[in-house]
N, C-alpha and C positions, 0 to 999 in steps of 0.2 A: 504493500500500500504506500508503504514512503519513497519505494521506485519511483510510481504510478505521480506522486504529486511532485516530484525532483524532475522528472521529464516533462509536464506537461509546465512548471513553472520555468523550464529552459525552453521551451516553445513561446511562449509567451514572452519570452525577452527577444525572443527573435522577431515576433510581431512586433513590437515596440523599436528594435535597432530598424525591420524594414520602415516605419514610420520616419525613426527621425532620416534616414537617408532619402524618403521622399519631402521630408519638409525644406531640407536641405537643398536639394535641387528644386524645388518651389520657390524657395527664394533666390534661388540662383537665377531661376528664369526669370520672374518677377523685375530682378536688376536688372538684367539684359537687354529685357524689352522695355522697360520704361521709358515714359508714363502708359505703354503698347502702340506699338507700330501702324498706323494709320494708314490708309490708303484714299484717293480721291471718295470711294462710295464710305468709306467707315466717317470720312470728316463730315460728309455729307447728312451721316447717320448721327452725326453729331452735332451738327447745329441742330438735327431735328429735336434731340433730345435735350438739349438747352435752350429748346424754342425760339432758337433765331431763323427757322425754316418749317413751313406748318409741315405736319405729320402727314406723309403719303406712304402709298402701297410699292413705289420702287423696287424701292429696300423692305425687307421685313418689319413692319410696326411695334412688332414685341418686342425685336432687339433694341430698337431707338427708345420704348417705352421702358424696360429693364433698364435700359443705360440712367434713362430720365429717375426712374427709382434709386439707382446706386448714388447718382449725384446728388440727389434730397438724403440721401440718406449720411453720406462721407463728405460730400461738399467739394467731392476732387473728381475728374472725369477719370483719371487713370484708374479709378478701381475696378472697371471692366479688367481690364489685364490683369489685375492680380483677382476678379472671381474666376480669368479663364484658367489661372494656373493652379491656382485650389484646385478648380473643378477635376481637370487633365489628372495631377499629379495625384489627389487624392482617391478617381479612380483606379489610377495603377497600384496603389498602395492596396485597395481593398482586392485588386485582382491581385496582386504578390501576396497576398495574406490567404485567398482561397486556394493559390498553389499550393504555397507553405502549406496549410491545414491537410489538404487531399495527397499531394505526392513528398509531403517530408523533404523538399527537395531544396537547400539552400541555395544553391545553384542558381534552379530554376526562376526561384521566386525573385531573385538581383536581377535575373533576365530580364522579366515582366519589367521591372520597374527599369532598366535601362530602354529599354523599349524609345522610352521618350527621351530620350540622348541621339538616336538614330539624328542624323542627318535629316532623310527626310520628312520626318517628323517634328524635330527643335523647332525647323525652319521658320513655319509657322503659328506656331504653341502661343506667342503672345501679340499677335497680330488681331485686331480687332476685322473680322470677316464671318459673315454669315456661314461660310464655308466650314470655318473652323470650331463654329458655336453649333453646326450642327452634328461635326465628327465628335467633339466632347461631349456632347448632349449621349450621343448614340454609345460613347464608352461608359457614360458610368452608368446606361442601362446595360451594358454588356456585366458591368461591375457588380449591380443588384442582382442577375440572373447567376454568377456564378457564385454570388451570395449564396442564395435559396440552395443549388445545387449542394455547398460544401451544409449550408445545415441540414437538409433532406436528408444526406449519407451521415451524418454522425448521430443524426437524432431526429425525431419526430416534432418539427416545428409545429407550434400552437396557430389555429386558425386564426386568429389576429395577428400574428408577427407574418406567415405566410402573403394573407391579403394587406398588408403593412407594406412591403414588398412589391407586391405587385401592383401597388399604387404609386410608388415610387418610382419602380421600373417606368410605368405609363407615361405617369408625368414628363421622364426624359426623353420616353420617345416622340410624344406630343411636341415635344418646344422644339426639340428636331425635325419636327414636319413643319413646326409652324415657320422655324427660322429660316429653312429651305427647303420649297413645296417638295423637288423633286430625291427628295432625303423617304419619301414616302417606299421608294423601292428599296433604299437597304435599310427601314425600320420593320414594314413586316417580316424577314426572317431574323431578325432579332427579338422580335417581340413573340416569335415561336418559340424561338431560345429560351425566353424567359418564362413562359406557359410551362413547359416540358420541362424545366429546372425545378420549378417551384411543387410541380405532379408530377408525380412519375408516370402515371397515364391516365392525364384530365378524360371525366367524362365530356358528352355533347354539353349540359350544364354546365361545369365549371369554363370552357369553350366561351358559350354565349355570354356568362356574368362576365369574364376576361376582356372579353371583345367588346363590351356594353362601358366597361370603363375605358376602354381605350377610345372608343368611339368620345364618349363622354368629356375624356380630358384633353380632346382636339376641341371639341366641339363649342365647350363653355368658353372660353377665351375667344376662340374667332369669333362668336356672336357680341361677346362684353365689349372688345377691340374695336369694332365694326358701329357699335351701339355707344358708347360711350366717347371711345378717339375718336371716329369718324376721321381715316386718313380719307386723304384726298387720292381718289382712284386715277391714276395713270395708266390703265391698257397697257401694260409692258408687254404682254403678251405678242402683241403687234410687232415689236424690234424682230423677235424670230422670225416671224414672216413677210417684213424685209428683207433679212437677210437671203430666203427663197426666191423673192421676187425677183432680187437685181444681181443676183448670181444662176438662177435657171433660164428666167427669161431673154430672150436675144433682145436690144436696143430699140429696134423696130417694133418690138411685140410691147414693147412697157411704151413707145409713142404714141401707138392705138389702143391703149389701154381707156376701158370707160370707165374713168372716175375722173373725177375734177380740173382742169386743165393745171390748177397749184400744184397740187400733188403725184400728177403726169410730171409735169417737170423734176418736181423734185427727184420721184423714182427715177429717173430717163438720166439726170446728173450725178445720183448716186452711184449707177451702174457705171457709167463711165468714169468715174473717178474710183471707186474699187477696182475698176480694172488697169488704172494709172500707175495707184500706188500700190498692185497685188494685194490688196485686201480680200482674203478670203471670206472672212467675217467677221463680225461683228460692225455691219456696217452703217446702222445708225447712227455713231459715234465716231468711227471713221472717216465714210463718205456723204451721209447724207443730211441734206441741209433742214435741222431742226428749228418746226417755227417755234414761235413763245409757247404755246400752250404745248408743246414737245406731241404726244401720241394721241392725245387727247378729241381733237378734233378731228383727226384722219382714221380714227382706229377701226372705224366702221365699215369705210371704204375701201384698207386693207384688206378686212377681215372677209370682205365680200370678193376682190380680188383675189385673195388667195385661193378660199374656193374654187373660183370659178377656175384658175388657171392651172393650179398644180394639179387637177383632177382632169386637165388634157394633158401635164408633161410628169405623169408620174417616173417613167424612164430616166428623167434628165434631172426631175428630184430626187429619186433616190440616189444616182450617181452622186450629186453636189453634195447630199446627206451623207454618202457613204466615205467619199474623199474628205471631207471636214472630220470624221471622228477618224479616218485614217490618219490623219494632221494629228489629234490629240493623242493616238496610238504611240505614234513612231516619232514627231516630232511636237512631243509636252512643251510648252514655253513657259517661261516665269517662275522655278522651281523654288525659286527668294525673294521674297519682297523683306528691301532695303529701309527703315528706317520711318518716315515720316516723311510723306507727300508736301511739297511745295503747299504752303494757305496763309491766307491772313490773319489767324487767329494767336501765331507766336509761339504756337506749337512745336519743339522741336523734342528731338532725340537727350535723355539723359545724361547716358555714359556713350558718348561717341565710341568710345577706343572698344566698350565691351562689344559696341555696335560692328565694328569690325571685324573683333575675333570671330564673334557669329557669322560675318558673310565670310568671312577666309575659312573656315570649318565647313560652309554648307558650299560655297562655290568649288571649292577645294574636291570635296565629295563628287560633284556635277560632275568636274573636269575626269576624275578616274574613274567613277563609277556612275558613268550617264544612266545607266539601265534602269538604275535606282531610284530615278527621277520621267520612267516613262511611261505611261499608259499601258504601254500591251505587258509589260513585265508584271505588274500588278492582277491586271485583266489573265493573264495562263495561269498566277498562283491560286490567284483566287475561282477558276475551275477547278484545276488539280484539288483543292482543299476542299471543293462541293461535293467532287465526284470520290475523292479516295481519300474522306476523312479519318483514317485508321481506325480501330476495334479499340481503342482503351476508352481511359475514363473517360478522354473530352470529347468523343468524336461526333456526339450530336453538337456541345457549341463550336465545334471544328467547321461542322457542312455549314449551321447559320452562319459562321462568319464569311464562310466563301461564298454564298448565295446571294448574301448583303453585299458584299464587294463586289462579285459577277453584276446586278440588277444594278447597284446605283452607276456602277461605267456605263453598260448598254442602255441604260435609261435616256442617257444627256444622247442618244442616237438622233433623236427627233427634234431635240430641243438645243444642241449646245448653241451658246452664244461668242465662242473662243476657244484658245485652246490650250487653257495655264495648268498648269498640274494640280492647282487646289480644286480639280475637279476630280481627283482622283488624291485626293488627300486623304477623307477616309475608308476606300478600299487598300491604306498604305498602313495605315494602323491597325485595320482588321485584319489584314492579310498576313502582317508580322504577329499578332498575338498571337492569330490563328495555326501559324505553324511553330510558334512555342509551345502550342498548347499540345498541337500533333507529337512534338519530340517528348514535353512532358508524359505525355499519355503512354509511350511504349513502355510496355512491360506491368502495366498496372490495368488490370481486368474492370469490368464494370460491376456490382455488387448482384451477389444471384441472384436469380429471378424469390420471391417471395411463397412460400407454401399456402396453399388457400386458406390456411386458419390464420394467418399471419395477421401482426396489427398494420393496419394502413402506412404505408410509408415509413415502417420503423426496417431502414435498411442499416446491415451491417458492413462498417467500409472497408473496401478488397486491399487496404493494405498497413498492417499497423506495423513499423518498423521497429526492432530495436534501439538500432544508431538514430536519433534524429538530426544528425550531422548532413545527413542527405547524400545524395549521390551525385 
């Protein structure tokens, strides 16, 4: 018995040493990026949330409305970056601690938390980006699911800490769909993850209650948001199908276009100046000439254009569709963002010199290890991991996480607006857990199947080590 409590209080020191080496690198990051790295749309986000710009749909409203909370709250804009590193860092912590717990594995569990040292993960870590707020959002539901999992296997969690959890789990995947729509293709196979962690095999009930919160905790916020902010609706939508328009259709065919003689023009000079300065995309912002009201008053007469015409040139749109995410594939762009965007608000960079070491570390990385930074490298791991998630302990959150990474790449097929690599930011963070979790997993079986008299969920775990030094 005095074994039993000498080993599990030397596990416990080790949950507290993985702590403080994540708080450690929390503040490490914290310094790095201060006050966090802004970019044209994040400053944008930010006068909205200081209310020097009314509150629109652009950009995500929760982010600017979060932000707007933080700064009532601390009275400093930079606390964004230090809740994206909490958040980041603190997940890994609870995932180094589920390792720890299930595979005894010291090793292992330093992994996990070095995870966020990776190059092309640091890169971005304190950059205020809707990108990045919705990859941390989707880790620390990764973080909660492999929660439930490590108490499922050691003990029979009580139905309120269970559904405690899985409202928790929800909430993060919610604010990851809210923060960016198309984060909806890698939240549901995480949010199976989290079902299937928390049960070892949900009936159709516990199914429909799961799904009824989740539904729920999208739901209430976009209604409050919509009813109470009232951002001002901008048709973004619209920009994607520009970009369609003056890259499928021939010049002649956007001069006989029936819409508005204004916006004839305008598409008609768009195309030809995308085609000046090799703009593939993104070419509202590039090429074409934005009136005052931006999308707002054309978005109609797009949207009816589009119709009508990519449903005669589906050949020539699929092509340009399929070339643009070959572009993201093979040639990712922007794998770093530098610092703080040119503004008038006096906004700069903290620690310059730390500002450097971080681009000489990540550019550094680009220059020897480009792959690391490419779309398809990411896009084959994350099949490999869907299709031949291994037989151990992880290999249901193995396939979620390669399914989530597979879906959220091939999603931006239809929709991308660019082709920066924080579109594949978090299939870069699922995809590395994901095959720690696979190397963790060998040699550690999954707990038997349960005998029909058995108590619900009280599984015994496939591995209790003597050494817990680890392997």
């Amino acid at each position: 018995m005095g074994q039993m409590a000498w080993m599990w209080r030397r596990a416990q020191r080790w949950v507290w040493a993985l702590a403080a080496v994540a708080a450690v690198c929390c503040l490490a990051t914290t310094l790095v990026f201060a006050p966090g790295y802004l970019s044209p749309d994040s400053l944008d986000q930010l006068r909205q949330a200081e209310g020097e710009r009314p509150l629109t749909d652009w950009h995500p409203p929760v982010l600017s409305l979060v932000w707007r909370a933080l700064i009532a709250v601390t009275g400093s804009f930079a606390s964004m970056a230090v809740l994206q590193a909490v958040l980041f860092w603190g997940a890994l912590w609870v995932l180094a601690w589920c390792v720890w717990e299930l595979t005894a594995s010291r090793g292992g569990s330093l992994a996990v938390l070095g995870l966020g040292l990776a190059p092309f993960v640091l890169t971005f870590v304190g950059v205020v980006w809707k990108d990045v707020h919705a990859a941390v959002a989707l880790l620390a539901a990764c973080a909660v699911a492999l929660t439930g999992l490590r108490l499922r296997e050691h003990r029979s969690p009580r139905p309120a800490v269970r559904w405690g959890l899985l409202w928790l789990g929800v909430l993060f995947l919610a604010y990851a769909m809210l923060v960016r729509k198309n984060a909806f293709f890698a939240a549901l196979p995480v949010y199976a993850m989290l079902v299937l962690a928390l049960w070892r095999a949900p009936g159709r009930r516990t199914w429909v209650m799961c799904t009824a919160a989740l539904v729920a905790a999208l739901v209430v916020p976009t209604v409050a948001i919509s009813l109470f902010a009232r951002p001002l609706q901008t048709k973004q939508a619209a920009q994607i199908m520009i970009d369609d328009l003056v890259h499928v259709l021939e010049v002649d065919e956007l001069r006989t276009a029936d819409v508005p003689p204004a916006l004839r023009d305008r598409l008609v000079a768009a195309a030809q100046e995308c085609e000046r300065v090799g703009a593939l995309s993104d070419a509202y912002w590039a090429c074409y000439e934005r009136p005052a009201d931006g999308l707002r008053g054309d978005s109609g007469e797009i949207t009816s254009l589009w119709l009508r015409e990519m449903s005669g040139h589906v050949p020539d749109y699929l092509e340009y569709r399929l070339r643009l995410f070959t572009t993201l594939l093979f040639e990712t762009d922007d794998p770093y963002k530098a610092g703080i965007s040119r503004n008038d608000l006096g906004i700069e960079v903290t620690h310059p010199r730390l500002e450097d070491m971080l681009g000489t570390y990540v550019n550094g990385m680009v220059t020897d290890m480009r792959w690391l930074f490419r779309g398809w490298f990411w896009l084959a791991v994350a099949l490999v991991l869907a299709i031949r998630p291994g037989k151990g302990r992880f290999s249901m959150p193995v396939r979620a996480l390669g399914i989530s990474s597979a879906a959220y790449i091939l999603g931006y097929l239809p929709i991308m607006p660019a082709t920066d690599f924080r579109y594949v930011y978090w299939p870069a963070i699922a995809c590395t857990l994901g095959l720690l979790l696979l190397w963790l997993g060998r040699g550690t079986a999954l707990p038997p199947p349960k005998s029909p008299g058995a108590a619900p969920d009280r599984a015994v775990t496939a591995q209790q080590p003597a050494d817990a030094g680890g392997r």
